[in-house]
C-alpha positions as CSV (number, residue, x, y, z in Angstrom):
1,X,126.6,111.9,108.1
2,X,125.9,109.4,110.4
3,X,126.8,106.5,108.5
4,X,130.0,108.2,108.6
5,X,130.2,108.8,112.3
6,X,129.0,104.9,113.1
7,X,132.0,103.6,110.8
8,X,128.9,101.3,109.4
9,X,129.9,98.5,106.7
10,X,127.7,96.3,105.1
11,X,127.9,92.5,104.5
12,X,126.6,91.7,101.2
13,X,126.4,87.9,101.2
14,X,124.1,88.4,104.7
15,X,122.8,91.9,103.7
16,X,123.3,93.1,107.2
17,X,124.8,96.4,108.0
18,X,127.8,96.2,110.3
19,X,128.2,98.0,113.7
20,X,131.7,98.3,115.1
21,X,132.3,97.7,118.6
22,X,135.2,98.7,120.7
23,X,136.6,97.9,123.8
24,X,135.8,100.3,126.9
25,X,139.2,100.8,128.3
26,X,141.0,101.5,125.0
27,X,139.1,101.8,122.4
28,X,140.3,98.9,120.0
29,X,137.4,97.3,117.5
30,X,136.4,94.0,119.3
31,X,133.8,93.0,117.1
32,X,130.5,93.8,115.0
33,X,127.0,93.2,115.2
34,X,124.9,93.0,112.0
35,X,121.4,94.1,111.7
36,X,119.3,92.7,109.0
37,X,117.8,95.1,106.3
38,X,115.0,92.8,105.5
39,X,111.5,93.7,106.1
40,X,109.5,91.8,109.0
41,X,107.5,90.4,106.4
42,X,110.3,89.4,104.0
43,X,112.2,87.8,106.9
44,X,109.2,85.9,107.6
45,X,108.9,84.7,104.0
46,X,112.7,83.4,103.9
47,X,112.4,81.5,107.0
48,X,109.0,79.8,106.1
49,X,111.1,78.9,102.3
50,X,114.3,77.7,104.1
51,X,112.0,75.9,106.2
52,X,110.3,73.9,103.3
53,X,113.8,73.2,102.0
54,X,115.1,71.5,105.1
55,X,112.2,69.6,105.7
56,X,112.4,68.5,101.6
57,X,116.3,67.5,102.3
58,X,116.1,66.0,105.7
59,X,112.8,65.5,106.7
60,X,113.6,67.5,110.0
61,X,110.7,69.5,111.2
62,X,112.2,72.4,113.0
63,X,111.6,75.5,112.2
64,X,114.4,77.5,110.6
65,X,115.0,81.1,112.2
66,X,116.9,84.5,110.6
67,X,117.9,86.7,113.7
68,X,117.7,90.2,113.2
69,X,121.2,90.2,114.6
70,X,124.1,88.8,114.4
71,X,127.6,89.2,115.6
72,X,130.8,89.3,114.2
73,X,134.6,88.7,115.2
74,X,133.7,87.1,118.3
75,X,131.7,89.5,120.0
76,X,131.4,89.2,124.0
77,X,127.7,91.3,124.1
78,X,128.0,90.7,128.0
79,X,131.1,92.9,128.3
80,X,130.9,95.5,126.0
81,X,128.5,98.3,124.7
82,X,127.9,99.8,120.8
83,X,129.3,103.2,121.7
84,X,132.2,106.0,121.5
85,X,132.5,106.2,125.4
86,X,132.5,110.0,124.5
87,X,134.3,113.1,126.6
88,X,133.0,113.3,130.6
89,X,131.5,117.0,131.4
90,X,129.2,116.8,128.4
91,X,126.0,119.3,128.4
92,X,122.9,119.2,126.2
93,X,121.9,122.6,125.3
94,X,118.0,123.4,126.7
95,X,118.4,120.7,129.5
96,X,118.2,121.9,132.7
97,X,121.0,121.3,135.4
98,X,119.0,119.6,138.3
99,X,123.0,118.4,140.3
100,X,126.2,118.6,139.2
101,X,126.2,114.7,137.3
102,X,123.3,116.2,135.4
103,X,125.7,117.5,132.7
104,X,128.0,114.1,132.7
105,X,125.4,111.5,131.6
106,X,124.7,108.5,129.3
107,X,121.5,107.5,126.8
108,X,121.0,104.2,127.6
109,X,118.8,102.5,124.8
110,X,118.2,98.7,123.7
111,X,119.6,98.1,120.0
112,X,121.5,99.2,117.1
113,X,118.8,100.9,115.1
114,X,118.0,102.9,118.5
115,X,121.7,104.0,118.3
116,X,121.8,104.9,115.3
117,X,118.7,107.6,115.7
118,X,120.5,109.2,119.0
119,X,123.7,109.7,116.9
120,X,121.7,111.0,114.4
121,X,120.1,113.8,116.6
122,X,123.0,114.7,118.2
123,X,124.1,112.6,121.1
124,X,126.8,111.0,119.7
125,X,128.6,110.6,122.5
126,X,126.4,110.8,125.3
127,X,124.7,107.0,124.1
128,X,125.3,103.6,124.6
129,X,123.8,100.5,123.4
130,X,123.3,97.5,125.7
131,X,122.7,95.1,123.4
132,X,119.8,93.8,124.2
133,X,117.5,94.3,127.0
134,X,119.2,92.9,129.8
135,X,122.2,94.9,131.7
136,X,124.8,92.0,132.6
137,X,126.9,92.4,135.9
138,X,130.3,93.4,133.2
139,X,128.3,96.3,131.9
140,X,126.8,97.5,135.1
141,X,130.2,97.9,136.1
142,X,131.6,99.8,134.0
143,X,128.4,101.9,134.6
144,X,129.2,102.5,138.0
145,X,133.2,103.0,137.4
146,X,132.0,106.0,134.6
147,X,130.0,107.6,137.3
148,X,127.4,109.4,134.7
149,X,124.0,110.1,135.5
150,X,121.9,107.6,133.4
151,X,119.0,108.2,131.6
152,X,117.1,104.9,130.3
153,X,115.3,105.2,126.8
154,X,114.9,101.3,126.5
155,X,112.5,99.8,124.8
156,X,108.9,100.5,126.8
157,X,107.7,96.8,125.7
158,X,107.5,93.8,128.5
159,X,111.5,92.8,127.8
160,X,112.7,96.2,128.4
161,X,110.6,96.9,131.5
162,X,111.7,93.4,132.8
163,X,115.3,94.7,132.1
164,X,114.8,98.2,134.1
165,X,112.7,96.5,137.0
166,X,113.4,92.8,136.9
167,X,111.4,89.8,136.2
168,X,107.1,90.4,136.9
169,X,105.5,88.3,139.4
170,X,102.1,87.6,138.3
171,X,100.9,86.5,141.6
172,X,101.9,89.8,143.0
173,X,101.4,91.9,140.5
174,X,104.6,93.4,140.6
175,X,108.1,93.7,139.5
176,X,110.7,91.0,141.7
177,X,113.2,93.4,141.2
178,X,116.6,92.8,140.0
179,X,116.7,95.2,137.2
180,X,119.2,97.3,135.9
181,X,117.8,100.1,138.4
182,X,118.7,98.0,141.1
183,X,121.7,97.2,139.5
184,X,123.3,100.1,139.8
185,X,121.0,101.7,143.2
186,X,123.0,104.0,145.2
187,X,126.1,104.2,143.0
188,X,124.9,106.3,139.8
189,X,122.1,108.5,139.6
190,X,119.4,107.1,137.3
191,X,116.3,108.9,135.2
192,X,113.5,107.2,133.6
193,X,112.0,109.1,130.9
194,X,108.1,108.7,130.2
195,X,107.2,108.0,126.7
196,X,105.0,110.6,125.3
197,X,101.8,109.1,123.9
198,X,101.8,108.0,120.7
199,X,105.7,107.4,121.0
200,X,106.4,103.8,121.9
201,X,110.2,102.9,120.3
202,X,113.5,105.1,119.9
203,X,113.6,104.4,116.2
204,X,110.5,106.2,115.6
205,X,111.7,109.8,117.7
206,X,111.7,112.4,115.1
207,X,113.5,115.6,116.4
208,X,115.8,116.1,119.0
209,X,114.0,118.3,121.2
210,X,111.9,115.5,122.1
211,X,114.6,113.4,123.8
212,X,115.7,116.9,126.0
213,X,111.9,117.1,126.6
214,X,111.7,113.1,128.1
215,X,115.1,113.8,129.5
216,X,114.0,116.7,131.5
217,X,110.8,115.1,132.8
218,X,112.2,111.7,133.5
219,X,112.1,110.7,137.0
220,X,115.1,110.3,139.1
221,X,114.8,106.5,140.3
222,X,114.5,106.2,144.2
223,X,113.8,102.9,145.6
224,X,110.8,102.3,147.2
225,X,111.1,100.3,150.8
């Protein structure tokens, strides 16, 4: 099951559950990162009750905050990825073969919950998590050393646009650029899927055929001058 395949643990005192990370080039565990099982509304709650206590105790006034993630052992999120690094020459039954890197390709998606639901469908080792929204220079290159097509399921909100097309100027009215797309321009080829509407987060994508279908209407990323 996929719990199975993700090697998940759970802390108890911090009632996270535990996603190993490992290394790129060879595969070692170099850390974890913990995703709260609370609810929204429960986290909310325990931060609002810490609060009170703090201010009781020291009479500080800040607000006390529970990420939904933490890491473990360490973890350098700039260099590394939540992911198997998989087998190169990997093909998705049902998507069509549009050039030869077609068939050699990674998910790229935001989080660890979004990870969890591609290994759960299937794509085990065709996805990677960034770890957040933003694709540091480290990560981009081992992008570009993998040479796979890339195929960006990130999160359609205002951070992960931002992280695909860079920062948006508001006196423009447009994207500065900067992005991972430009990131990686000219060295990998790069798809951007279209949510569906009524679809607007990986977690909630029910069946597999629904990723093949974004996958094979994405479009390929071509810079305009």
């Amino acid at each position: 099951d996929t719990v199975t395949k993700l090697a998940l643990r759970y802390d108890r005192a911090r009632e996270r559950i535990l996603f190993p990370v490992l290394d790129y080039w060879t595969g070692r565990y170099i850390g974890c990162s913990g995703r709260l099982i609370w609810s929204e509304k429960k986290r909310v709650a325990e931060e609002q009750r810490r609060t009170e206590i703090r201010q009781r105790l020291t009479g500080e006034d800040k607000r006390v905050t529970i990420p939904k993630v933490r890491d473990y052992s360490g973890l350098e999120k700039r260099k590394a990825f939540l992911g198997t690094y998989g087998r190169p020459g990997l093909h998705v039954s049902g998507l069509s073969q549009r050039d030869d890197r077609t068939n050699s390709y990674w998910i790229l998606c935001e989080g660890l919950l979004a990870y969890a639901r591609f290994v759960q469908l299937g794509f085990r080792d065709n996805t990677l998590a960034i770890l957040g929204s933003k694709l540091t220079v480290e990560k981009a290159e081992l992008l570009r050393h993998s040479g796979r097509a890339i195929y960006y399921f990130t999160d359609p909100d205002k951070a992960g646009r931002v992280g695909l097309y860079g920062n948006w100027n508001e006196d423009e009215q447009t994207y500065e650029g900067g992005g991972a797309l430009d990131m990686l321009y000219g060295d990998v080829i790069q798809y951007v899927p279209q949510w569906p509407e009524g679809l607007d987060d990986p977690d909630n994508i029910e069946h597999r055929d629904q990723v093949i279908d974004m996958m094979q209407n994405a479009e390929l990323w071509i810079r305009s001058r």
